[in-house]
C-alpha positions in Angstrom: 0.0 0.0 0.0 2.7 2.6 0.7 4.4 1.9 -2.4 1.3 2.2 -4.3 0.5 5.7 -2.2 4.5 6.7 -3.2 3.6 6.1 -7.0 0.5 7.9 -6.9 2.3 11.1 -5.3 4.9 11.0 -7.4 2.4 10.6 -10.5 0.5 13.2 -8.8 3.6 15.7 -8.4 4.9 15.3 -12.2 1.5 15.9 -13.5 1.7 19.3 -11.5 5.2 19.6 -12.8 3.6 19.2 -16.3 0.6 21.4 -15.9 3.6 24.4 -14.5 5.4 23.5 -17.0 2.7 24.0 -19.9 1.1 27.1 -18.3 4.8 28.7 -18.4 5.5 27.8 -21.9 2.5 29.7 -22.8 4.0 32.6 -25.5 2.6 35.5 -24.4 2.6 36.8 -28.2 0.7 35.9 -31.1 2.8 33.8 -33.7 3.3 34.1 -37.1 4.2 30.9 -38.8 6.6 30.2 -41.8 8.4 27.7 -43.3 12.1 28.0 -43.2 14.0 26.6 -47.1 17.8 26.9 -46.1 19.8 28.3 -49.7 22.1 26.2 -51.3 24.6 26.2 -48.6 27.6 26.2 -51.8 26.7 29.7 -52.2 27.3 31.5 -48.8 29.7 31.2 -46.0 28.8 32.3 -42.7 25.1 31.9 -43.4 24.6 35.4 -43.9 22.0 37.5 -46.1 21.1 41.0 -47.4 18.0 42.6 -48.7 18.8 41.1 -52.3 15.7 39.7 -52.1 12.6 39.9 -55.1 10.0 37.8 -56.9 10.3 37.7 -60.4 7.6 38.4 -63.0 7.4 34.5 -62.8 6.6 33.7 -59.2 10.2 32.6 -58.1 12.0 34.3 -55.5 15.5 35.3 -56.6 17.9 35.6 -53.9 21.2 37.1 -54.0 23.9 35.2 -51.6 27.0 36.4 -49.9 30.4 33.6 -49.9 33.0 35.6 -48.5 36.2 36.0 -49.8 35.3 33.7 -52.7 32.4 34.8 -54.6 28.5 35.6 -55.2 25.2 34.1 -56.2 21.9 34.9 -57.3 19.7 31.4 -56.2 16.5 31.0 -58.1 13.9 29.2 -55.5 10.4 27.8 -56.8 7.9 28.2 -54.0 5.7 25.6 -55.9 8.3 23.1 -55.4 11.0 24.0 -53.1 13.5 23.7 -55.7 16.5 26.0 -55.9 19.0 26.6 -58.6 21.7 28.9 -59.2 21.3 31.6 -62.3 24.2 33.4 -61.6 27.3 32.9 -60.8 29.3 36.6 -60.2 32.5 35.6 -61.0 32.0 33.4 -64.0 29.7 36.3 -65.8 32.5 38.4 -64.9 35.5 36.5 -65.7 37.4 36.6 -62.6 38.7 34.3 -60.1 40.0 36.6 -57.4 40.0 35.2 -53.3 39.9 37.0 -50.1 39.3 40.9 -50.6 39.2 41.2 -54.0 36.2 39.4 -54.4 32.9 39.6 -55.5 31.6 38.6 -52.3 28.1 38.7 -52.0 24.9 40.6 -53.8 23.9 43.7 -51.8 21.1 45.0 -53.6 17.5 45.1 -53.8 17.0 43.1 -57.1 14.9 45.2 -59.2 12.1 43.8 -61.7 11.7 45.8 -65.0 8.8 45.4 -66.6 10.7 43.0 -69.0 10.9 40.3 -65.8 14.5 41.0 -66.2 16.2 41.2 -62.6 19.0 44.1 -61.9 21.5 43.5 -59.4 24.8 44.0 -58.6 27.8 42.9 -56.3 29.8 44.3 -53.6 33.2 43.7 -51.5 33.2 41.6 -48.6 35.9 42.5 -45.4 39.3 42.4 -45.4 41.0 39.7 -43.1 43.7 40.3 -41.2 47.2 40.2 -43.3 44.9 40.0 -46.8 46.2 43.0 -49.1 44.7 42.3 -52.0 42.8 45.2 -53.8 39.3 45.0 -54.5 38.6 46.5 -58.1 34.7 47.4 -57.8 31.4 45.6 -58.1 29.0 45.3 -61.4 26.0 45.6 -62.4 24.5 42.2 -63.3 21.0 41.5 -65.2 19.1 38.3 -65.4 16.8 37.5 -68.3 14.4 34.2 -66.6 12.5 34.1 -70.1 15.6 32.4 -71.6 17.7 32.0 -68.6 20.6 34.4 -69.7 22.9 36.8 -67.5 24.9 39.8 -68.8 27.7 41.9 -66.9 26.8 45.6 -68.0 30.1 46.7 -66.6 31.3 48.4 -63.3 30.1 51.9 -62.7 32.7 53.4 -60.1 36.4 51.9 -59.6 36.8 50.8 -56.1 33.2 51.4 -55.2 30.5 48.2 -54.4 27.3 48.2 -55.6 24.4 48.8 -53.1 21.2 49.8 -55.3 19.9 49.5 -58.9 16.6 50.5 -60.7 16.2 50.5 -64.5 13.9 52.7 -66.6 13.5 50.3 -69.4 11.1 52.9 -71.1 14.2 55.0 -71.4 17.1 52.9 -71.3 18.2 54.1 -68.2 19.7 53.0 -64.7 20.6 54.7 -61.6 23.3 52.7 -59.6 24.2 53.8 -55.6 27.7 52.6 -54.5 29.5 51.5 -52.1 31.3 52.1 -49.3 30.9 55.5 -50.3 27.6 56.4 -51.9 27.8 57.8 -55.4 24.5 58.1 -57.7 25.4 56.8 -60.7 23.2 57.0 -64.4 24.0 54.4 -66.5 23.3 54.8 -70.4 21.7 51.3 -72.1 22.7 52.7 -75.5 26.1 54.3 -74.8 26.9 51.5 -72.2 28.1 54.0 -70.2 28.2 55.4 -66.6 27.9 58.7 -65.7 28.1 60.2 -62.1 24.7 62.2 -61.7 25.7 63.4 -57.6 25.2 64.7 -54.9 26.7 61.9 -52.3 24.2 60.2 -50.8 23.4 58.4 -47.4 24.5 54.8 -46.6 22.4 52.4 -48.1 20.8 54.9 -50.0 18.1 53.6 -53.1 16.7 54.8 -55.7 12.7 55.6 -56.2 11.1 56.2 -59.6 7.5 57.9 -59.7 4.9 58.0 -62.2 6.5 60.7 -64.4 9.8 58.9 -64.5 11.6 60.8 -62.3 14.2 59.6 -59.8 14.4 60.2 -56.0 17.0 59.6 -53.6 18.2 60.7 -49.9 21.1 62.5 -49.8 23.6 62.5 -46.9 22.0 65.3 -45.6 18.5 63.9 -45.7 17.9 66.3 -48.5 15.7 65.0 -51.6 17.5 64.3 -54.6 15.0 64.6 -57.9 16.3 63.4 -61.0 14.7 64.5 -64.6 15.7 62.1 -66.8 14.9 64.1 -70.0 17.6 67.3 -68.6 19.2 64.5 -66.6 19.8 67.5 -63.9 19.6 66.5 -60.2 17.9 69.0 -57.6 17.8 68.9 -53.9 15.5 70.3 -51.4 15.2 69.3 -47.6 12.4 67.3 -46.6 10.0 68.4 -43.9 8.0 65.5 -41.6 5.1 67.7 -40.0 6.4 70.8 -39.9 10.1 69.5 -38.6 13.3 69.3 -40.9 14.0 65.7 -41.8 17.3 64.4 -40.1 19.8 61.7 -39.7 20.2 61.8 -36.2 23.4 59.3 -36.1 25.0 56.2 -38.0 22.0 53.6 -37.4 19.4 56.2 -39.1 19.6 53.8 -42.4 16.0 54.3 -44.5 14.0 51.6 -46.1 11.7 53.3 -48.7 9.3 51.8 -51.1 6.7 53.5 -53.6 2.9 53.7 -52.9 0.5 52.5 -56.1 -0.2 56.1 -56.7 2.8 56.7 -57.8 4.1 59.5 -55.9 4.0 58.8 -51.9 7.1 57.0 -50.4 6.5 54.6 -47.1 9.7 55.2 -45.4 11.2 54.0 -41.7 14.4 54.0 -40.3 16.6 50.9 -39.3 16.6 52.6 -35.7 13.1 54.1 -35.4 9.8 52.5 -35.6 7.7 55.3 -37.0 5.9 55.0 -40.1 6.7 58.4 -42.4 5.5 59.1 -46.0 7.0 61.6 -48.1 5.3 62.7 -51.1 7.7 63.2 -53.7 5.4 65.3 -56.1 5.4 68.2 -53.4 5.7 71.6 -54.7 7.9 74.2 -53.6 10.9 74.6 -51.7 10.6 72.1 -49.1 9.1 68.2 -49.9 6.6 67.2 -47.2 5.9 64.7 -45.1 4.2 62.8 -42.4 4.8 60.5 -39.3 2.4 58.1 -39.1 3.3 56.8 -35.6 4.7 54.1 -34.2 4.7 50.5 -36.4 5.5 49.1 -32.9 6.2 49.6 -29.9 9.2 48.4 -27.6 13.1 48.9 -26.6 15.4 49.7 -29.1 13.5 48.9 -32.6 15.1 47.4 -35.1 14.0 46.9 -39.3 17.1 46.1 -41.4 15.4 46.7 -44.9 12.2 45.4 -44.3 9.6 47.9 -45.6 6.9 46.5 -48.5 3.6 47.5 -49.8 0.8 45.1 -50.4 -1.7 45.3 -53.6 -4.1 46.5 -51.6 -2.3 49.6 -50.4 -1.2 48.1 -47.1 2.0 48.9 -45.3 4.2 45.9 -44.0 7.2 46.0 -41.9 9.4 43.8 -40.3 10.9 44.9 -37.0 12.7 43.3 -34.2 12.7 45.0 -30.5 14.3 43.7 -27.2 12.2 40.9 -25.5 10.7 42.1 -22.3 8.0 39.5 -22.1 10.2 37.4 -19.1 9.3 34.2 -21.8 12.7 33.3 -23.4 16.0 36.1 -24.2 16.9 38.2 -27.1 14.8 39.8 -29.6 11.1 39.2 -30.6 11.0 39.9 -34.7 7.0 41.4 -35.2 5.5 41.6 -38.7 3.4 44.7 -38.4 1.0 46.2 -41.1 -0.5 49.5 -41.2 -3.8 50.7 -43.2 -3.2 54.5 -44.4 -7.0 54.5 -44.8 -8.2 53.2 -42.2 -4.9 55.0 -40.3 -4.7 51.4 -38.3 -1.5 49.9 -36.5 -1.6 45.9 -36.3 0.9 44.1 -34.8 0.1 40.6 -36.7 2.6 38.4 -34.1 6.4 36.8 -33.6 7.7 35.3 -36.1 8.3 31.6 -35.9 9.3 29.1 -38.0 
């Protein structure tokens, strides 16, 4: 009998162990579940990634790859199938075979879509190891054709200088290029097959916006606007104002992520170190551009949205953004996908990631 009563009470005691234990484990968050399709792992080192991230005309999702000191991909993935496949292979399209810092070692840019389906990207330098002195001789500008499954090197726009953006106006035969380390606007021609340097500098991790009249927009290293006319090919600049305020960049982390509303003139912009939501409309007349803050995507300690800014088809705003986990269940940072409805003017925090 008192083994019997022992083997209850301890039956008894891990079932309240299990009922602690399940309570705890609770999230107290909403998830938002995914499926996780690891890249080729011959294309990257350190399992790394940028925003060279798009879907193609034809459903795929092209995704640019970083393999240090050796070299770069784009990866075609079918989401139909789960089948990858690489398209292009930097250093072959380029004919080179340099290691270490002289490599092409990884696709920084957003992958732009023309109206073709062909795919603009470009590559940029890695980091220097200690003791490696080789000299890194810039990045190009690569294009993918998925119709017929061709790539073509269009040449390297600055000496020295990565590659960090591309757009194309296929209409005109134009491209505007932003490098890298140091941000240079760059025009390239189609039918001369030749770069030209439009300026002013920009800001780190500045790209390149085109609105409905075919004009390009930029942030300048002052926060300033930067328009482009493609028929005078002139640049102007005017400061941008968010309610009233002058537009800033407060310090080093104050890196935008900007995409184009359907209308063809408002830009959905936020920082990489503030949550706010801001749009900027780019058709604004006079001397100042303005703007407005839309309030906080999320809220939380020190916000965090490393190029993850994109705009549904039906107008909504979605951004990624990871702040410090204060929750007391599990460490780190929580990564939110939040969406905001400009007519509705609704926040949603849709949950945690979680794959």
């Amino acid at each position: 009998m008192n083994k019997m009563k022992s083997l209850f009470s301890s039956l008894l005691f891990l079932g309240f162990l299990f009922l602690e234990s399940w309570a705890v484990a609770k999230p107290p968050f909403k998830y938002v579940w995914g499926t996780a399709h690891h890249i080729l792992p011959e294309t990257h080192s350190d399992e790394s990634g940028y925003f060279s991230l798009c879907e193609g005309n034809n459903g795929r999702i092209y995704v640019g790859t970083a393999k240090y000191n050796h070299n770069a991909y784009l990866v075609e993935f079918d989401p139909v199938t789960a089948q990858q496949r690489i398209v292009v292979d930097a250093h072959k399209i380029c004919g080179l075979n340099a290691k270490g810092y002289a490599a092409q070692a990884k696709f920084h840019t957003r992958n732009y879509v023309g109206h073709s389906g062909v795919i603009y990207a470009g590559t940029k330098q890695g980091y220097r190891k200690k003791g490696d002195d080789s000299k890194y001789l810039g990045g190009f500008l690569i294009t993918y054709n998925p119709r017929n499954n061709t790539a073509h090197n269009l040449g390297m726009p600055y000496k020295k200088q990565g590659i960090a953006d591309v757009v194309a106006d296929e209409s005109r035969g134009l491209a505007y290029v932003v490098t890298c380390e140091d941000q240079h606007w760059m025009l390239y021609d189609f039918a001369t097959k030749k770069f030209t340097e439009l300026g002013p500098m920009l800001t780190p991790y500045a790209t390149t916006l085109m609105d409905a009249e075919g004009k390009a927009h930029s942030l300048t290293k002052d926060f300033h606007l930067a328009t482009c006319d493609p028929a005078t090919k002139k640049v102007a600049q005017r400061p941008i104002e968010i309610g009233g305020k002058p537009f800033v960049r407060e310090n080093g982390s104050s890196i935008p992520t900007w995409n184009l509303a359907a209308d063809g003139r408002t830009a959905w912009l936020i920082l990489m170190n503030d949550a706010s939501l801001i749009s900027i409309d780019l058709s604004s007349r006079g001397k100042e551009v303005k703007g407005a803050n839309h309030g906080l995507m999320l809220e939380g300690k020190h916000p965090d949205s490393r190029s993850a800014l994109t705009i549904a088809p039906d107008g909504k705003i979605y951004t990624l953004i990871s702040v410090q986990n204060t929750t007391g269940f599990g460490k780190g940072k929580l990564h939110h996908l939040c969406r905001y409805d400009s007519k509705k003017r609704r926040h949603e925090d849709l949950g945690v990631l979680a794959v």
